[in-house]
Kinemage of the C-alpha trace (Angstrom):
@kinemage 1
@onewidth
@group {chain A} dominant
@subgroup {mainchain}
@vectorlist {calphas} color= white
{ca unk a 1} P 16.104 19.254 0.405
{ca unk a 2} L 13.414 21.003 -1.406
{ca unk a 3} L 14.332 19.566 -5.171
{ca unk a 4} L 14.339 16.100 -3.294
{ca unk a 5} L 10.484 16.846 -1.965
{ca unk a 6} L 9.909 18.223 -5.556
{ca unk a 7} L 11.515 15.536 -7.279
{ca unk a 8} L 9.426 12.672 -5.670
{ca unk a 9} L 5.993 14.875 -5.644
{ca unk a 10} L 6.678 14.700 -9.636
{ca unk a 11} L 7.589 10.997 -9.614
{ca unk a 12} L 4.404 10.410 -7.477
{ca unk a 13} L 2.400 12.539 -9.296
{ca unk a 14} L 3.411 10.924 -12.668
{ca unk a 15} L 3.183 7.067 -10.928
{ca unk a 16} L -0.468 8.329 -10.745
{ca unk a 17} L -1.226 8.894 -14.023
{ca unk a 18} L -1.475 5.764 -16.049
{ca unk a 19} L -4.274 3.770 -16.295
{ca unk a 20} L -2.540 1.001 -13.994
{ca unk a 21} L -5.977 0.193 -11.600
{ca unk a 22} L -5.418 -3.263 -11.050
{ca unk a 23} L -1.907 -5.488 -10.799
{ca unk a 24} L -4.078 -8.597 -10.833
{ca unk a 25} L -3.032 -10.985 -13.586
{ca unk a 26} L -4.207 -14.235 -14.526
{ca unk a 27} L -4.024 -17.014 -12.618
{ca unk a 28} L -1.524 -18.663 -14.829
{ca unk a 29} L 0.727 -16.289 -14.182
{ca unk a 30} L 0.808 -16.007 -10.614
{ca unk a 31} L 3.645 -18.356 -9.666
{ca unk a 32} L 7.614 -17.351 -9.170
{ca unk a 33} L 9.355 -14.951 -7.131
{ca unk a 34} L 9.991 -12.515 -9.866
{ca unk a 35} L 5.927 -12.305 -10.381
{ca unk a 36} L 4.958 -11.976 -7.126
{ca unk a 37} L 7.424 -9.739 -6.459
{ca unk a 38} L 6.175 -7.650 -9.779
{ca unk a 39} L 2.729 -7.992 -8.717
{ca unk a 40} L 2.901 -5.059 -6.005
{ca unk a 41} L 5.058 -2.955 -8.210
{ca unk a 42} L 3.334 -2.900 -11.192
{ca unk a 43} L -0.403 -1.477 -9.859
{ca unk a 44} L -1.144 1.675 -8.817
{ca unk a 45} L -3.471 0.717 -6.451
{ca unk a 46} L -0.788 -1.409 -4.363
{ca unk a 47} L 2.112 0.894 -4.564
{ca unk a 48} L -0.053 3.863 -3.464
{ca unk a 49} L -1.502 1.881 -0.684
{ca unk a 50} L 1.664 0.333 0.354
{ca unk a 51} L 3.513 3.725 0.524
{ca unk a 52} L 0.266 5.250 2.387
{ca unk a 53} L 0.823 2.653 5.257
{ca unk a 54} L 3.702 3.629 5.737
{ca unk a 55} L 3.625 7.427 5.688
{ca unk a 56} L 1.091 7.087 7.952
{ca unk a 57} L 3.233 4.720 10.339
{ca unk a 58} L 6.106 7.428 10.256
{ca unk a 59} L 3.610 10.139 10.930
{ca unk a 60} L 2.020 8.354 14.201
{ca unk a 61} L 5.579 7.838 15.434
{ca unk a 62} L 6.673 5.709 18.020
{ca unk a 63} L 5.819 2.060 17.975
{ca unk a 64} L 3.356 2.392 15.486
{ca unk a 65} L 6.584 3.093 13.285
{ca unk a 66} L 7.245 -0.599 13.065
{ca unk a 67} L 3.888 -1.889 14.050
{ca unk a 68} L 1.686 -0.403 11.470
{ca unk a 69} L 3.917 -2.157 8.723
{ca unk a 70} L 4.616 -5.192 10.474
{ca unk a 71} L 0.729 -5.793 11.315
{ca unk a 72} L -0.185 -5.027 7.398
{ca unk a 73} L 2.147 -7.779 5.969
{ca unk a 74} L 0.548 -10.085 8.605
{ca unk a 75} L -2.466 -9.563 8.027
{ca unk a 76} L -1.703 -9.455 4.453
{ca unk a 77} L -0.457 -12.916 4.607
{ca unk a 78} L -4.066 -14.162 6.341
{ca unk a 79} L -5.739 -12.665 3.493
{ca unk a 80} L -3.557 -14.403 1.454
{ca unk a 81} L -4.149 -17.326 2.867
{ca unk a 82} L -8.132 -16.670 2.537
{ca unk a 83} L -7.370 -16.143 -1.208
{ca unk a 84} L -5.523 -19.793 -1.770
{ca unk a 85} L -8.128 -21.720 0.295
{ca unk a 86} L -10.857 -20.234 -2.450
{ca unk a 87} L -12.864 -18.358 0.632
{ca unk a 88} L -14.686 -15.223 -0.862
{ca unk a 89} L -14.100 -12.101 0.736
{ca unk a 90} L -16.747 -9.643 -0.742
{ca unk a 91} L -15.455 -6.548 -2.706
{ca unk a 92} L -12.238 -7.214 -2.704
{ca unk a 93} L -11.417 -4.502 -5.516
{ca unk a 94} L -13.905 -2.084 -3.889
{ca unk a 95} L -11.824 -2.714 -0.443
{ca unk a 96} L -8.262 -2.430 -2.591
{ca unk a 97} L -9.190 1.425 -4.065
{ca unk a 98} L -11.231 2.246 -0.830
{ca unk a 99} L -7.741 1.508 1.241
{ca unk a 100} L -5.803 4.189 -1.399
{ca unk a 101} L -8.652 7.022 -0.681
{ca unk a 102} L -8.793 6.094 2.766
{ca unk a 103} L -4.798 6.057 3.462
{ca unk a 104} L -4.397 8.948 1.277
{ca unk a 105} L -6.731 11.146 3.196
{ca unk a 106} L -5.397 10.004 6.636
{ca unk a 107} L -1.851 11.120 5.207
{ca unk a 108} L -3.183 14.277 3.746
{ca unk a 109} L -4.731 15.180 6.865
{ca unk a 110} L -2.471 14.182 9.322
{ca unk a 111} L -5.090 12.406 11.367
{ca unk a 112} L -3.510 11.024 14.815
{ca unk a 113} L -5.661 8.205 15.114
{ca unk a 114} L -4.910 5.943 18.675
{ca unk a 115} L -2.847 2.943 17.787
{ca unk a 116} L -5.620 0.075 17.974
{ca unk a 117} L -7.789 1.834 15.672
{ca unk a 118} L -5.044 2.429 13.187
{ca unk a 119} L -3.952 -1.517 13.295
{ca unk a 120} L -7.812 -1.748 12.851
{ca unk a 121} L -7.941 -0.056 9.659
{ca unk a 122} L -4.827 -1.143 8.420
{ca unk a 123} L -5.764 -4.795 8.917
{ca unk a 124} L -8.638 -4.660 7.220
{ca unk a 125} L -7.301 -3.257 4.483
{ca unk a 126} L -4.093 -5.832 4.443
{ca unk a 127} L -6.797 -8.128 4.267
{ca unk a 128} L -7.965 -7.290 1.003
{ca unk a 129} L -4.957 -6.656 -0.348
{ca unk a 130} L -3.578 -10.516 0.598
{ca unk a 131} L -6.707 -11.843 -0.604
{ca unk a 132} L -5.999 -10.396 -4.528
{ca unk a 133} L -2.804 -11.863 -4.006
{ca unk a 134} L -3.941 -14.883 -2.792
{ca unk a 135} L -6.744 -15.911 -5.077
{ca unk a 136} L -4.559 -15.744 -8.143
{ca unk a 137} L -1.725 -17.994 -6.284
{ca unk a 138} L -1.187 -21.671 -6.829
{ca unk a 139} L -0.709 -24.079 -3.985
{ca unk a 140} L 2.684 -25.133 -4.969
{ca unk a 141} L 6.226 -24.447 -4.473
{ca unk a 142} L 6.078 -21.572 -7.467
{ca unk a 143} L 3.445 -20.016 -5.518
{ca unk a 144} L 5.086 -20.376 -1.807
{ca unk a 145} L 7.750 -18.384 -4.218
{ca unk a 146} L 5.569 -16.189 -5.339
{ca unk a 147} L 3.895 -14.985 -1.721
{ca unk a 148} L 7.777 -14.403 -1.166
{ca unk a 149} L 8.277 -12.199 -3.605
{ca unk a 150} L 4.481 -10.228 -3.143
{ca unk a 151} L 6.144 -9.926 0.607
{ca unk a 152} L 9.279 -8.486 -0.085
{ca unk a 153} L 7.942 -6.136 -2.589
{ca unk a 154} L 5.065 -5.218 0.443
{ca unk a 155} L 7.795 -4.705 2.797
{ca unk a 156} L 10.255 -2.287 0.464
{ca unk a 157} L 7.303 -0.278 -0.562
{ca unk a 158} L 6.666 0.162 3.072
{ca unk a 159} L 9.847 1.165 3.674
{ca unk a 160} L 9.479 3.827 0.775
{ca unk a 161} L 6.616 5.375 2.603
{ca unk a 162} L 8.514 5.262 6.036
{ca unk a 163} L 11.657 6.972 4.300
{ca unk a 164} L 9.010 9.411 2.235
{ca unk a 165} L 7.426 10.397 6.401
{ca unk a 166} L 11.099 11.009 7.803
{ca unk a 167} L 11.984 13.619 4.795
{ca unk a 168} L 8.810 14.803 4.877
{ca unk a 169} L 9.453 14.876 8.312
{ca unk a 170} L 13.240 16.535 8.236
{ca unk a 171} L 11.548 19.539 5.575
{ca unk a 172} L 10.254 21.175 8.416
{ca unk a 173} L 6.610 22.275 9.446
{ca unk a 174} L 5.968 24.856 6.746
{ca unk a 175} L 6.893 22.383 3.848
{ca unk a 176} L 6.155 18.954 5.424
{ca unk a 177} L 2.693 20.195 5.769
{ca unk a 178} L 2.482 20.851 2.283
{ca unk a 179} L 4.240 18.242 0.807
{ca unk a 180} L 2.316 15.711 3.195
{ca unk a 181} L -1.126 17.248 2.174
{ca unk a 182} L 0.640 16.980 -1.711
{ca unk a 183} L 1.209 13.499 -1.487
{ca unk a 184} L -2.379 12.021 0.385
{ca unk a 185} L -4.145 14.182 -1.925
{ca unk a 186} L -2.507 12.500 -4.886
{ca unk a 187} L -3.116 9.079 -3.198
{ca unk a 188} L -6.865 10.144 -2.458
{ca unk a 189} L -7.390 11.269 -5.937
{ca unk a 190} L -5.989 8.491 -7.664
{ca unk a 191} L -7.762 6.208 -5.352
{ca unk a 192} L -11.297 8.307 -6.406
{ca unk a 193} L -10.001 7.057 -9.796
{ca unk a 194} L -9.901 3.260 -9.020
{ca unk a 195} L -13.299 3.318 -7.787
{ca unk a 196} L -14.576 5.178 -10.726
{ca unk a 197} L -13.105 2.794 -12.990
C-alpha cells in the first residue's frame, strides 16, 4: 500500500512539472472524438482540476460521492454550451487555474464544506472549464463528437480522483493525512503556476 501512495505522489508530482498550462488548441482542431477526448488529458490545468473534484467528492463522502462529479460534468456541459453560442464568460483562464489552487487547497486541507456550497463551487468552476471547451468547438457533428469525447475524458479523470480518495482513504489516518495534504499541495502549487504564467 505505501509504494502504491508513493508511486502515484511521483507520477503526480512529475504530471506537474511540464510547462503544460493550457490544453486549449486552435479552433481548427477542435472537432472528433479522439480530440476532445485528448483535450482534458493533455493540460495540466484540466487533469489536476478534474482529479481535485473528485478527491474532494470521495473525501465529503456520502452523496456528494456521486453528486459532486455528476453536477461538474453538467455544469460543464452548460458552459460548454455558453462557449459554442459565442457568449463571453470573463476570465475564463483566470477561473480554469483559480479552480486547480482552489480544489487543491480544499483537498490539502480536508475542508468539510456543506454539500450546497461545494456544488456551488464546483459549478462555477465546471463552468469555466465547459466554456474553454466550448469556444474552440464547432457546431457540427465532429464537434457533437468532440463534447463526447471532452465528457468521457471529464468523467474517467473523475473517477481517478474518486479511486485516488478511497486509497488515500484505505492508507489509514497517519498516511492519508499526509498523502492527502501531498497531493492538494501539488495541485495548489501547480495551480500558483498557471496563474503566474
Amino acid at each position: 500500500m505505501k509504494s502504491a501512495i508513493k508511486s502515484g505522489l511521483l507520477a503526480m508530482a512529475a504530471a506537474a512539472l511540464p510547462a503544460v498550462a493550457s490544453a486549449h488548441p486552435a479552433i481548427g482542431e477542435a472537432a472528433g472524438f479522439s480530440l476532445g477526448f485528448a483535450h482534458p488529458m493533455s493540460g495540466l490545468d484540466h487533469v489536476l482540476a478534474m482529479v481535485m473534484v473528485g478527491v474532494f467528492a470521495c473525501q465529503l463522502g456520502d452523496r456528494a460521492t456521486w453528486l459532486v462529479p455528476t453536477t461538474f460534468v453538467l455544469v460543464m456541459t452548460l458552459g460548454g454550451a455558453l462557449g459554442v453560442a459565442g457568449i463571453a464568460v470573463p476570465f475564463v483562464e483566470i477561473g480554469i487555474a483559480l479552480s486547480v489552487v482552489v480544489l487543491g487547497a480544499v483537498v490539502a486541507l480536508n475542508l468539510k464544506a456543506p454539500l450546497a456550497a461545494a456544488l456551488g463551487v464546483i459549478g462555477v468552476f465546471a463552468i469555466f472549464h465547459g466554456h474553454a471547451h466550448g469556444a474552440e468547438m464547432p457546431e457540427n457533428a465532429a464537434g457533437a463528437a468532440y463534447a463526447a469525447g471532452f465528457m468521457i475524458a471529464t468523467v474517467l479523470l473523475h473517477l481517478a480522483g474518486l479511486a485516488l480518495g478511497y486509497v488515500i482513504g484505505r492508507a489509514g489516518e497517519r498516511q492519508g493525512v499526509f498523502v492527502t495534504r501531498m497531493a492538494g499541495g501539488i495541485a495548489t502549487i501547480s495551480g500558483v503556476g498557471l496563474l503566474a504564467a
